[in-house]
Backbone atoms as SQL, in Angstrom:
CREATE TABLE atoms (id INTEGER PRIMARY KEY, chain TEXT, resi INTEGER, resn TEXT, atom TEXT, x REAL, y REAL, z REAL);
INSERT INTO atoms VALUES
  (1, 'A', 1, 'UNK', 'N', 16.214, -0.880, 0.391),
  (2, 'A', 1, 'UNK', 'CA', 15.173, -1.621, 1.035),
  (3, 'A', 1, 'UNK', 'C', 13.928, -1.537, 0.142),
  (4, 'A', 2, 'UNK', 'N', 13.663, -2.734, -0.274),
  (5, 'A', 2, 'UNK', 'CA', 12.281, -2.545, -1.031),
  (6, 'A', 2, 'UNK', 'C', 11.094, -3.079, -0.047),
  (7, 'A', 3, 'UNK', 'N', 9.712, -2.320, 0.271),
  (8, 'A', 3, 'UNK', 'CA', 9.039, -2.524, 0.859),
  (9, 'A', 3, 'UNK', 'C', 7.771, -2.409, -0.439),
  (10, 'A', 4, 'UNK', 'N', 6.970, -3.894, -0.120),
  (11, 'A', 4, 'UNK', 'CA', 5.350, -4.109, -1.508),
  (12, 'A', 4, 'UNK', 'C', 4.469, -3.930, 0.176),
  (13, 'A', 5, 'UNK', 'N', 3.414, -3.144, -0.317),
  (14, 'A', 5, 'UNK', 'CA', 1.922, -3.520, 0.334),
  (15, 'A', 5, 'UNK', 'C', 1.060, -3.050, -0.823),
  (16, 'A', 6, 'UNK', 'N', 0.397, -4.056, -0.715),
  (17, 'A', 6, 'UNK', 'CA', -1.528, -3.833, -1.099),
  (18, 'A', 6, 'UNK', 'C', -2.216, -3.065, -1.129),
  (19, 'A', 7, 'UNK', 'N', -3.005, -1.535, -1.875),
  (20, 'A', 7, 'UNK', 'CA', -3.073, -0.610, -2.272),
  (21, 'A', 7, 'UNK', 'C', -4.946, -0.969, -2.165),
  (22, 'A', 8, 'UNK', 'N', -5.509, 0.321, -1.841),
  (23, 'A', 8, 'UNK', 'CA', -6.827, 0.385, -2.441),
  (24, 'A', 8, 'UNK', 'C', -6.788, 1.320, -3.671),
  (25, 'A', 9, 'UNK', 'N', -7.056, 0.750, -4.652),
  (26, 'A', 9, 'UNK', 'CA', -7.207, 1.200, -6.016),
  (27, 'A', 9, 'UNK', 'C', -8.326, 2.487, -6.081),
  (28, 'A', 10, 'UNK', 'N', -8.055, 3.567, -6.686),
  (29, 'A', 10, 'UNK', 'CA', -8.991, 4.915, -6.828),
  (30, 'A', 10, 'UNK', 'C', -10.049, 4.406, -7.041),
  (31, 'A', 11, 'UNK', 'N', -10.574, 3.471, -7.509),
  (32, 'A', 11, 'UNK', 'CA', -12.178, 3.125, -8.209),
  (33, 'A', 11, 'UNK', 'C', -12.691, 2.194, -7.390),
  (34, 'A', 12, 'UNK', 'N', -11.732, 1.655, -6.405),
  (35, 'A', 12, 'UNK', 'CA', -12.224, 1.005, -4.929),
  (36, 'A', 12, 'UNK', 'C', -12.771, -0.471, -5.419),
  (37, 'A', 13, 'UNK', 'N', -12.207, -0.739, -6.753),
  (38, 'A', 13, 'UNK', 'CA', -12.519, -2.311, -7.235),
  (39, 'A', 13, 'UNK', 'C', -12.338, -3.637, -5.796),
  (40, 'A', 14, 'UNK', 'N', -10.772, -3.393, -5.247),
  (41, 'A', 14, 'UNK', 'CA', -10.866, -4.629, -4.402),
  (42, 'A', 14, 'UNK', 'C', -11.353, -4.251, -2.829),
  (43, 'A', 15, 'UNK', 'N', -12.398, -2.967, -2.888),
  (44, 'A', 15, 'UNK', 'CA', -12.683, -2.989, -1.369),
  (45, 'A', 15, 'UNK', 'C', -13.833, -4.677, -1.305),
  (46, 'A', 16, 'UNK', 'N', -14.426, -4.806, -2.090),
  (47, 'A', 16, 'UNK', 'CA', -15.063, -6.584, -1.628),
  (48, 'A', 16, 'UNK', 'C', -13.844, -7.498, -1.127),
  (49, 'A', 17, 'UNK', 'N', -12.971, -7.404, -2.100),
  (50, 'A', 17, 'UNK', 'CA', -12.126, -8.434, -1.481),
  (51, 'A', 17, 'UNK', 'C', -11.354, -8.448, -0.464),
  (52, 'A', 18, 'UNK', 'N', -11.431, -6.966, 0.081),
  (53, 'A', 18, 'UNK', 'CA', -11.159, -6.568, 1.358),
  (54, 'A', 18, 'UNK', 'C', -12.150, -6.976, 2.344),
  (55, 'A', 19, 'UNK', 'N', -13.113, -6.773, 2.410),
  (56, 'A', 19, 'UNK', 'CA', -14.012, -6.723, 3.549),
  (57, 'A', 19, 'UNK', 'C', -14.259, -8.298, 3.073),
  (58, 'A', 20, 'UNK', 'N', -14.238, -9.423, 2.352),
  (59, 'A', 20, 'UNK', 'CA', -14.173, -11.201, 2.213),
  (60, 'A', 20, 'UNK', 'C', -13.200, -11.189, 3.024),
  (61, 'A', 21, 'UNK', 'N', -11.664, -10.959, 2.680),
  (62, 'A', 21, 'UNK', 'CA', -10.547, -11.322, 4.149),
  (63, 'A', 21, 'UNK', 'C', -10.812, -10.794, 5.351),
  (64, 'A', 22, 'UNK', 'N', -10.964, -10.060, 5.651),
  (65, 'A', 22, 'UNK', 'CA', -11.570, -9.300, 6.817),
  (66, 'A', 22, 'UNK', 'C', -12.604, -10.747, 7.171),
  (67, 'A', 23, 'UNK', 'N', -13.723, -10.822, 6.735),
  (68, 'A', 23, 'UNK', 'CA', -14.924, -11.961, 6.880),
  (69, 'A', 23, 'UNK', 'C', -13.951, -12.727, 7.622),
  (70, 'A', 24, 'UNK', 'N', -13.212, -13.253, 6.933),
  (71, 'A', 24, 'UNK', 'CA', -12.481, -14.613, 7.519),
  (72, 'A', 24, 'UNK', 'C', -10.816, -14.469, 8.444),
  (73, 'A', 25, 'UNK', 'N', -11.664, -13.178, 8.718),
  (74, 'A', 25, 'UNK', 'CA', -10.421, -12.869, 9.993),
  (75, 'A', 25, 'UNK', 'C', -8.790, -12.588, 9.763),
  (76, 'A', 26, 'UNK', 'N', -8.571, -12.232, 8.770),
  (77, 'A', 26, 'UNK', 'CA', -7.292, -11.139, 8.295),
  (78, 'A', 26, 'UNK', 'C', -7.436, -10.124, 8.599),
  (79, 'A', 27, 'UNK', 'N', -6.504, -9.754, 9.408),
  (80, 'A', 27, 'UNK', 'CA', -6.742, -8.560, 10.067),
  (81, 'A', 27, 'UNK', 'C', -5.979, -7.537, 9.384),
  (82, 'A', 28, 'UNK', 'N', -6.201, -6.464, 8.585),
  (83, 'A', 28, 'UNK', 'CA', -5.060, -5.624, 8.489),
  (84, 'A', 28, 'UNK', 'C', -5.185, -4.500, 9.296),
  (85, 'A', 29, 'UNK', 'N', -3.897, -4.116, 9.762),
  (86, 'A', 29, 'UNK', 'CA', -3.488, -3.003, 10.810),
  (87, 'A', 29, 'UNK', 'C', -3.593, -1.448, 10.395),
  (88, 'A', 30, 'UNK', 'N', -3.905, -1.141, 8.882),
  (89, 'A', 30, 'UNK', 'CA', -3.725, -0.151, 8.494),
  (90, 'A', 30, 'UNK', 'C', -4.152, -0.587, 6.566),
  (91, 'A', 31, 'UNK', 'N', -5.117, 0.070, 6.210),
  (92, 'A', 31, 'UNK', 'CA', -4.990, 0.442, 4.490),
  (93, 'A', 31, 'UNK', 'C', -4.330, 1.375, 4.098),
  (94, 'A', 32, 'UNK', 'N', -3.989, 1.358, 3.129),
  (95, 'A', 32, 'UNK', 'CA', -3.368, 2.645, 2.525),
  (96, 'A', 32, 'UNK', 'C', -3.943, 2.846, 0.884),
  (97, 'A', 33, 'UNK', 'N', -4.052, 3.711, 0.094),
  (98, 'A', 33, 'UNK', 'CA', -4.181, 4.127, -0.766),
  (99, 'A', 33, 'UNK', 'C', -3.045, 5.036, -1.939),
  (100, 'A', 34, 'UNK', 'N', -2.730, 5.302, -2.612),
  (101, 'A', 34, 'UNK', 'CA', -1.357, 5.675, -2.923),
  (102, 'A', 34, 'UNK', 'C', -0.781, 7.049, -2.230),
  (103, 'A', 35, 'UNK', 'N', -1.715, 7.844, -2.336),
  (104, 'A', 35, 'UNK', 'CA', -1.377, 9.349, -1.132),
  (105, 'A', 35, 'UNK', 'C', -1.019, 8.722, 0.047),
  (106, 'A', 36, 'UNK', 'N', -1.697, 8.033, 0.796),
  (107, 'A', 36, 'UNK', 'CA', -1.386, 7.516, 2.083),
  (108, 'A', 36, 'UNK', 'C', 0.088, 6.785, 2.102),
  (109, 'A', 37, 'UNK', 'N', -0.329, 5.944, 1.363),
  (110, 'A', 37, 'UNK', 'CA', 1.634, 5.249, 1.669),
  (111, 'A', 37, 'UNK', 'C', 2.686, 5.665, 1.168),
  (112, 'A', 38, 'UNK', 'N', 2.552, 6.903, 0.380),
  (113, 'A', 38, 'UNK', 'CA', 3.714, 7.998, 0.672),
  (114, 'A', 38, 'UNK', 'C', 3.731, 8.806, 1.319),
  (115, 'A', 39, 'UNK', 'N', 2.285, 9.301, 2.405),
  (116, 'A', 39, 'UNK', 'CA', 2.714, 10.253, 3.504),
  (117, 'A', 39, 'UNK', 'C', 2.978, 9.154, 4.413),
  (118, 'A', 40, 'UNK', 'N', 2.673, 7.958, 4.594),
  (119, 'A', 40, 'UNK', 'CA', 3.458, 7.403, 5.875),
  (120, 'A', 40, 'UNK', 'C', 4.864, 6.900, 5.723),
  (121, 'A', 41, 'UNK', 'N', 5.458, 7.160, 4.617),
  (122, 'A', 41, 'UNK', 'CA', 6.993, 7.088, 5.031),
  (123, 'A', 41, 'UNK', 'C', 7.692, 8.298, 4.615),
  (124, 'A', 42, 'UNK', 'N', 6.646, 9.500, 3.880),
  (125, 'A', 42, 'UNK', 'CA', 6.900, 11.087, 4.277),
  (126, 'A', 42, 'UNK', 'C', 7.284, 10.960, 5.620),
  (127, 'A', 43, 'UNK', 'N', 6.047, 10.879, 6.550),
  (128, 'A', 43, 'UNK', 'CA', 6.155, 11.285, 8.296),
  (129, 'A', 43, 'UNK', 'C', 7.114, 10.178, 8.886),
  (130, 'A', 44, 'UNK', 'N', 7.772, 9.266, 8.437),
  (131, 'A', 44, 'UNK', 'CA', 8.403, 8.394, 9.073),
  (132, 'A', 44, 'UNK', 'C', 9.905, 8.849, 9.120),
  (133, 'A', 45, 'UNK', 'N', 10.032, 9.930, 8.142),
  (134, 'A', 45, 'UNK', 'CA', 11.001, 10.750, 8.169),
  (135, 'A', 45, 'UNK', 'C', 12.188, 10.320, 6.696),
  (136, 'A', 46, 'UNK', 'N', 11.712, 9.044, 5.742),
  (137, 'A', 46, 'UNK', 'CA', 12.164, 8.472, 4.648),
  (138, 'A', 46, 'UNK', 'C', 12.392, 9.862, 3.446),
  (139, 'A', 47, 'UNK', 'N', 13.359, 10.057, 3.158),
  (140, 'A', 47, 'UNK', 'CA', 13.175, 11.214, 2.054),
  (141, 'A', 47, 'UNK', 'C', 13.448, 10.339, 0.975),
  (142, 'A', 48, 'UNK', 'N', 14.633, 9.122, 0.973),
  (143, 'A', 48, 'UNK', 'CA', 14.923, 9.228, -0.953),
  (144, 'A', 48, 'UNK', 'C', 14.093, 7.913, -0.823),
  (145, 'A', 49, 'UNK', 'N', 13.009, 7.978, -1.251),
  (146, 'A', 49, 'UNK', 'CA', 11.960, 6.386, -1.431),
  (147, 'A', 49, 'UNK', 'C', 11.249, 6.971, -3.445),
  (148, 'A', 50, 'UNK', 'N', 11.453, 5.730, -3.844),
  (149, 'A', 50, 'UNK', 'CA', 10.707, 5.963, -4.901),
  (150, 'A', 50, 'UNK', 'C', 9.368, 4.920, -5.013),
  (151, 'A', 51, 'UNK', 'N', 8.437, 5.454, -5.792),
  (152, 'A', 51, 'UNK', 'CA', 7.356, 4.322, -5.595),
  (153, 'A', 51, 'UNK', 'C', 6.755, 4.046, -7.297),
  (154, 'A', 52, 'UNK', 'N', 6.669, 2.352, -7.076),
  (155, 'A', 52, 'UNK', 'CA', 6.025, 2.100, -8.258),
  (156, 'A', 52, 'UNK', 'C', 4.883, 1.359, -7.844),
  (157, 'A', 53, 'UNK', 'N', 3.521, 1.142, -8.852),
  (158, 'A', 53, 'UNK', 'CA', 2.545, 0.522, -8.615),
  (159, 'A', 53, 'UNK', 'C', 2.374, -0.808, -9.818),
  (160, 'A', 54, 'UNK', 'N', 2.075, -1.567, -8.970),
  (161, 'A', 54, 'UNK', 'CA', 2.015, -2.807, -9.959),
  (162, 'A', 54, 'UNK', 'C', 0.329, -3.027, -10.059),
  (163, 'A', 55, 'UNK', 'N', -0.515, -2.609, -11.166),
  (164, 'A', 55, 'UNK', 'CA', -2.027, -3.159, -11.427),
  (165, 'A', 55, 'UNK', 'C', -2.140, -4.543, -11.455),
  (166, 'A', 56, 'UNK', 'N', -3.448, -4.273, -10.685),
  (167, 'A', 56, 'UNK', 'CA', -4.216, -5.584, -11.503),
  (168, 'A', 56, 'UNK', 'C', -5.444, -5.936, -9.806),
  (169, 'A', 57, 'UNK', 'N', -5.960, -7.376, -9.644),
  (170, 'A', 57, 'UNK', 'CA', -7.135, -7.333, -9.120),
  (171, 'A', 57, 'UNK', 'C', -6.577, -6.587, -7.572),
  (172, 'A', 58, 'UNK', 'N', -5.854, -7.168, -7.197),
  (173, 'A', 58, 'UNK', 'CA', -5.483, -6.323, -5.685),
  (174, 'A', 58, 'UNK', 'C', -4.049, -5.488, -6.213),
  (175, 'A', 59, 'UNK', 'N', -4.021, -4.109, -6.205),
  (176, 'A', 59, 'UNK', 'CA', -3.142, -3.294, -7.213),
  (177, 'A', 59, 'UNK', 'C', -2.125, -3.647, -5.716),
  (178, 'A', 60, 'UNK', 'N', -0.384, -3.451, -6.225),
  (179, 'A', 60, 'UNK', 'CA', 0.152, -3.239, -5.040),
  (180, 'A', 60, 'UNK', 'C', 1.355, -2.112, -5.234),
  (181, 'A', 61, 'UNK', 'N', 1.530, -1.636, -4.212),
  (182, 'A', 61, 'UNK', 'CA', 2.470, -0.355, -4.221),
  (183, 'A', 61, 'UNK', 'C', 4.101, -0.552, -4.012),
  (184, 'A', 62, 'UNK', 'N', 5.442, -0.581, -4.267),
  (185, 'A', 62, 'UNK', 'CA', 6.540, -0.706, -3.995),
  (186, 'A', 62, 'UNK', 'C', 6.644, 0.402, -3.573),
  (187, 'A', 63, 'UNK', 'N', 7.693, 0.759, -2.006),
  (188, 'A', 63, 'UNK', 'CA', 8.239, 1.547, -2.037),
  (189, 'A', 63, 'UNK', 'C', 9.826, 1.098, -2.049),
  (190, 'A', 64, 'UNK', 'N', 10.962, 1.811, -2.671),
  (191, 'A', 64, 'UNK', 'CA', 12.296, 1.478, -2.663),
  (192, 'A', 64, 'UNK', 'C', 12.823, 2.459, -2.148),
  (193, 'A', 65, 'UNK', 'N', 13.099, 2.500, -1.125),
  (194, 'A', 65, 'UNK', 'CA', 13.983, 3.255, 0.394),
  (195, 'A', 65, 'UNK', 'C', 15.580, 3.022, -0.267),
  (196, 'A', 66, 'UNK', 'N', 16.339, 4.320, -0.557),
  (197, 'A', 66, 'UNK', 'CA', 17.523, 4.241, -0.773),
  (198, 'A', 66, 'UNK', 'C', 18.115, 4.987, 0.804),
  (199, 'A', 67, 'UNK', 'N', 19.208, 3.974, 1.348),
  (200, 'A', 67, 'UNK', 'CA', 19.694, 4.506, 2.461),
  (201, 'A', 67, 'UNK', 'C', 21.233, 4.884, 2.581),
  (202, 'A', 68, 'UNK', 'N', 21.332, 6.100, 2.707),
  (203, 'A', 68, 'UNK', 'CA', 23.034, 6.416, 2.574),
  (204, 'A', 68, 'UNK', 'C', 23.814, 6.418, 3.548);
């Protein structure tokens, strides 16, 4: 299972372009940052997930959930 979300980058470059969608009513349910979206599928109980990050203006995070 490959799961991408949208990352706040350490240097917090796309928090503007966060709080512009937000402006115009995109709601997101949850940010994450790279610690964060590996403790939430830590606590979700996911052990074999690997994660890659893809840079650039909105950085985004893969996680790949291997399920046996």
């Amino acid at each position: 299972m490959i799961l991408p979300t949208y990352i706040n980058d350490v240097g917090g470059r796309n928090r503007k372009a966060v709080r512009l969608l937000e402006f115009v009513e995109v709601d997101f349910k949850r940010q994450f940052d790279m610690d964060t979206y590996q403790e939430f599928f830590k606590n979700a109980g996911y052990e074999n997930v690997r994660y890659s990050v893809v840079w650039g203006r909105m950085p985004c995070m893969i996680a790949v959930i291997t399920i046996m």
